[in-house]
KEGUFI-394354 format. One record per residue (C-alpha): x, y, z; residue in one letter. Coordinates in steps of 0.02 Angstrom, whole numbers, plus 50000, padded with zeros to 5 digits. Layout:
BEGIN
XYZA...
***
This chain:
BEGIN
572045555857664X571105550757510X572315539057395X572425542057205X572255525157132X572825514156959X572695495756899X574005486156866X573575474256730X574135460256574X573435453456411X573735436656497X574305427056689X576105426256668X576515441356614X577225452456759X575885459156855X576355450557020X578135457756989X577705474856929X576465476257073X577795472757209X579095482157131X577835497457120X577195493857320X579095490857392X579845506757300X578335519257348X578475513757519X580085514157522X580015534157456X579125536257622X577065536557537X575695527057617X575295514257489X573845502757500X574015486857381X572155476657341X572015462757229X570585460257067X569745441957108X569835430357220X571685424957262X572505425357452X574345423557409X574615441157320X573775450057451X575115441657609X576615449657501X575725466757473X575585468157658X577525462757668X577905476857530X577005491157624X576775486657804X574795487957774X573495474157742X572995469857584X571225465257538X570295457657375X569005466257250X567865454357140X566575461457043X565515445657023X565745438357205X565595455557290X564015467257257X564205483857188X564135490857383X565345478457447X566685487757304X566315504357346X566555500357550X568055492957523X568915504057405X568305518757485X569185512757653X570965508657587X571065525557487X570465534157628X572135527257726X573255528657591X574175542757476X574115528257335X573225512057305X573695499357171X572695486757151X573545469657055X572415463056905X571945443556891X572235435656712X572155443856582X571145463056599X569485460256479X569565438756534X568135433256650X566375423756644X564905426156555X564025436456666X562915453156683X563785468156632X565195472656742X564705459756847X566005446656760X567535445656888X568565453556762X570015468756826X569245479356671X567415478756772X568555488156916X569405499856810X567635504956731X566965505456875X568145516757013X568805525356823X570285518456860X571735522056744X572645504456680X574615500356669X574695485556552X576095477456599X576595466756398X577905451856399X578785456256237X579945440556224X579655434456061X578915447755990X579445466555942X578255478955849X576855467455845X576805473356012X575825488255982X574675480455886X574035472556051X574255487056150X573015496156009X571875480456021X571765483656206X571645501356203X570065501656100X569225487056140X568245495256274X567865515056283X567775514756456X569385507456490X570785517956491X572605511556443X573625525956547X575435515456522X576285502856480X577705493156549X579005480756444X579335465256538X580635453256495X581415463056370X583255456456287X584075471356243X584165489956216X583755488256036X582315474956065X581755488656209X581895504956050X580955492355937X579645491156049X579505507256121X579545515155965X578105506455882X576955510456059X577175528056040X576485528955874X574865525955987X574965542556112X575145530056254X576645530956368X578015517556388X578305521156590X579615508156610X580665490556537X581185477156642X582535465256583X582395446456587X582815440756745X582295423056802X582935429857019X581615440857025X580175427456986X579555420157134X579245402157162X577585395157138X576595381057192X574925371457151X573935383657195X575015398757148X576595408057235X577455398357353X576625409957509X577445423757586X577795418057757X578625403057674X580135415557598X581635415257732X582335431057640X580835439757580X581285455957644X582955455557509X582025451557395X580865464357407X582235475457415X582905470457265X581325472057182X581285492257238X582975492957182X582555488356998X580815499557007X582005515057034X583075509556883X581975502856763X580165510756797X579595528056777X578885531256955X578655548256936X577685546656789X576805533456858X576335543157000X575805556956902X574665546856818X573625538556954X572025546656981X570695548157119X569335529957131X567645534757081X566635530257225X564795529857221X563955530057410X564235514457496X562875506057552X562725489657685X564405480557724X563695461857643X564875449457680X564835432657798X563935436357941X564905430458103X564655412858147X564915417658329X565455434158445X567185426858494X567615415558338X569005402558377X570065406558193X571365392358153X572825401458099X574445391858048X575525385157900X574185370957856X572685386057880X573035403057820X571725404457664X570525420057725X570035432857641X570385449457746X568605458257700X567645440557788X568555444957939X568375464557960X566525463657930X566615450458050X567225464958197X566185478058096X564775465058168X565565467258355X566215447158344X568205445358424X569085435358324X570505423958448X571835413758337X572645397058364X573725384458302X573095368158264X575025362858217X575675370258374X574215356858459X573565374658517X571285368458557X569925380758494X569765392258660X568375387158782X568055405558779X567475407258605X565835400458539X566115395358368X567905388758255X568365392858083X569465381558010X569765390657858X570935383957687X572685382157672X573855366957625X573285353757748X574255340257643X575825345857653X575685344157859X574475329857853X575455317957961X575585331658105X573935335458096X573555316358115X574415315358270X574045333158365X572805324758516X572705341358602X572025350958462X570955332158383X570235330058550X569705349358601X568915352458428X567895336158465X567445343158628X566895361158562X565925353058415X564885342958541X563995360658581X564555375658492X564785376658270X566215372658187X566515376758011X567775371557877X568225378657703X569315370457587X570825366357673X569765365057838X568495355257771X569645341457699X570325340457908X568535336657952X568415323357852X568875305457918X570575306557817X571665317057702X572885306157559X574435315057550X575405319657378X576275302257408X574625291757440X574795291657620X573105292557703X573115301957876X571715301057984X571085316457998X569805323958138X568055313158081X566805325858134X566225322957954X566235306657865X567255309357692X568805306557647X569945316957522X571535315357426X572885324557333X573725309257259X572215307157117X572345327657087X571125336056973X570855354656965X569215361857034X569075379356967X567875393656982X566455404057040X565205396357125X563465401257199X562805393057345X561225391557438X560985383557612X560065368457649X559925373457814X560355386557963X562315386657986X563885396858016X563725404657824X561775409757876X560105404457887X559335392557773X558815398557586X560235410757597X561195414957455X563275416857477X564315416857328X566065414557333X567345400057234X568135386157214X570035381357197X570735365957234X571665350057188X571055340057301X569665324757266X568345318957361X568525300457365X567175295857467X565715305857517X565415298957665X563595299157732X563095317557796X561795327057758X562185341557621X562575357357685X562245369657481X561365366457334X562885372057235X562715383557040X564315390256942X564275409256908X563265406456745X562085397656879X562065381256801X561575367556954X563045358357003X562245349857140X562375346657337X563955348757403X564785349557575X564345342357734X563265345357879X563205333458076X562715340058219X563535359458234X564965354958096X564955359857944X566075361857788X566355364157605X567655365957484X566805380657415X567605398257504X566175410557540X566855429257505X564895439057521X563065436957541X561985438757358X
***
């Protein structure tokens, strides 16, 4: 089973990917086809409701975190399970960093790349013809980037849809479908993005739903017709996060679900077991394993339970005496001595590292970042490389008194400093490793 492939992308966030994606995923799947969804940067909310779509596991593609071998491995693994793969755009198709050539994180690098044909999904309220003059912008502005269809979202009426339509086709490129405006099928969202999947009681209907109107409004036929097989160049070395450990105690939970899918496959491709618990349900890393991952989440919306869980406070203290334990993000913030809620409540948190955090004074940290290591550690050995990113809310109100664990750069590589912390075998960072440099 080799999958033929397209990308599913915007001239902008906001525009319908997320909606046109699921529709696409649910209503394939539902038709019976083994569809594989994947996700352009570095997001781990999309991916949970692909895998809720089509019954298979989502993962992410990043052309500036991941190396060019990294891309082809993955790819070349969900097409080969799949009869089609879509794969959800971030931002807008041509936005991303100032980089290296097709190095800059953005969804056009992939499309390039695998040759990849696009469907540019355009929200058209407010506007009419002037919609093909975008279209034509997009279309052009890079030769090897192909515009395969487009899709109207949030369109007002049959003649707003004939305007429209009838100015694209002027430009030989297919309008495959029109969805009405229709505030129900937009999901909620949160700081950090869509409310997450295992938070949606009724998810399933909804998904439904979403099939329902792919049927009526979209072109799947065409669509289908129009995907095309990845171009796959020979995979090399598998070079994400090495395992920190063989059995790796992985906190898994409501406050700890941020990790990205390819970390933890190339994890077992490495021979490591990875055993789950539930720092909420006062579930203890395993005695059995010899390292913890606490990885990111929302730790501040269940910062007074963790505050109070002894089973899990007190057996995390106990493994960290001897074996590593490592904290991203989320994770890192429950290491700390305490974690201010939204309100301004501070909660002590676990104190195997001395800072303290809070969401009450919010301010957005954004982006790529590169980091090296100060020292041997869960990520690797010291001098290594990792690159990965940053996204968070959350402020680090006092440093506390540990010993750096990366000398941090953005993806320009502009020095940003130390960051994270390092005592004893604990370590942590609000910067989320996704591969090796």
């Amino acid at each position: 089973m080799t999958a033929r492939g397209l990308l599913v992308a915007a001239p902008r966030s906001g525009a319908g990917k997320t909606t046109v994606t699921l529709a696409l995923l649910a209503a394939l799947h539902r038709r019976g086809l083994a569809v594989q969804g994947a996700k352009a940067g570095p997001d781990y909310i999309d991916p949970a409701f692909h895998e809720a779509a089509t019954g298979k596991a989502s993962f992410n593609l990043d052309s500036w975190a991941m190396p060019p071998s990294l891309l082809d491995a993955l790819l070349g693994e969900g097409a080969a399970r799949a009869d089609v793969l879509v794969i959800e755009g971030v931002m807008g198709l041509y936005d991303g960093i100032e980089a290296a050539p097709h190095r800059t994180g953005a969804t056009a690098d992939l499309a390039a790349r695998f040759n990849l044909p696009v469907l540019l999904v355009i929200d058209v309220a407010g506007q009419s013809q002037s919609a093909a003059a975008l279209v034509r912008g997009f279309a052009v502005h890079d030769p090897d980037v192909r515009i395969a269809g487009i899709v109207l979202n949030r369109v007002g009426s049959e003649r707003h849809r004939r305007l429209v339509a009838n100015a694209i086709a002027a430009l030989g490129i297919p309008v495959l479908g029109s969805i009405q405006r229709d505030e129900t099928l937009v999901l909620p969202e949160r700081h950090l993005g869509l409310v997450q999947a295992a938070e949606h009681a009724d998810l399933a209907a909804w998904l439904d739903r979403l099939a329902a109107m792919a049927e009526q409004c979209l072109d799947l036929d065409a669509i289908l017709k129009l995907a095309a097989p990845p171009h796959l160049s020979a995979a090399g070395p598998y070079p994400s996060i090495p395992p920190p450990g063989q059995r790796i105690a992985l906190a898994q939970d409501a406050a700890f679900s941020f990790v990205y899918p390819h970390v933890i496959d190339g994890w077992r491709k490495a021979g490591a077991e990875i055993v789950p618990f539930s720092p909420l349900a006062d579930e203890k890393p395993p005695e059995s394993c010899d390292a913890c991952w606490l990885p990111g989440g929302y730790p501040e919306l269940h910062a007074g339970r963790l505050a109070v869980v002894r089973s899990f406070r007190s057996g995390l203290a106990r493994f960290a005496a001897t074996r590593p334990v490592h904290g991203e993000c989320g994770g890192y913030m429950v290491l700390g001595e305490a974690l201010e809620d939204g309100d301004g409540v501070s909660h002590a948190m676990t104190g195997l590292l001395g800072h303290v955090t809070s969401f009450a004074k919010r301010r957005l940290h954004l982006g790529y970042r590169q980091a090296r290591l100060l020292a041997d550690g869960p990520l690797g050995s010291q001098g290594t490389l990792v690159r990965g990113h940053e996204f968070h809310y959350a402020a680090l109100i006092t440093p506390g008194s540990d010993e750096s664990l990366v000398e941090l750069a953005d993806g320009k590589g502009e020095a940003l400093g130390k960051a994270g912390g390092r005592r004893g075998h604990v370590t942590g960072t609000f910067f989320h490793a996704m591969a090796s440099a």
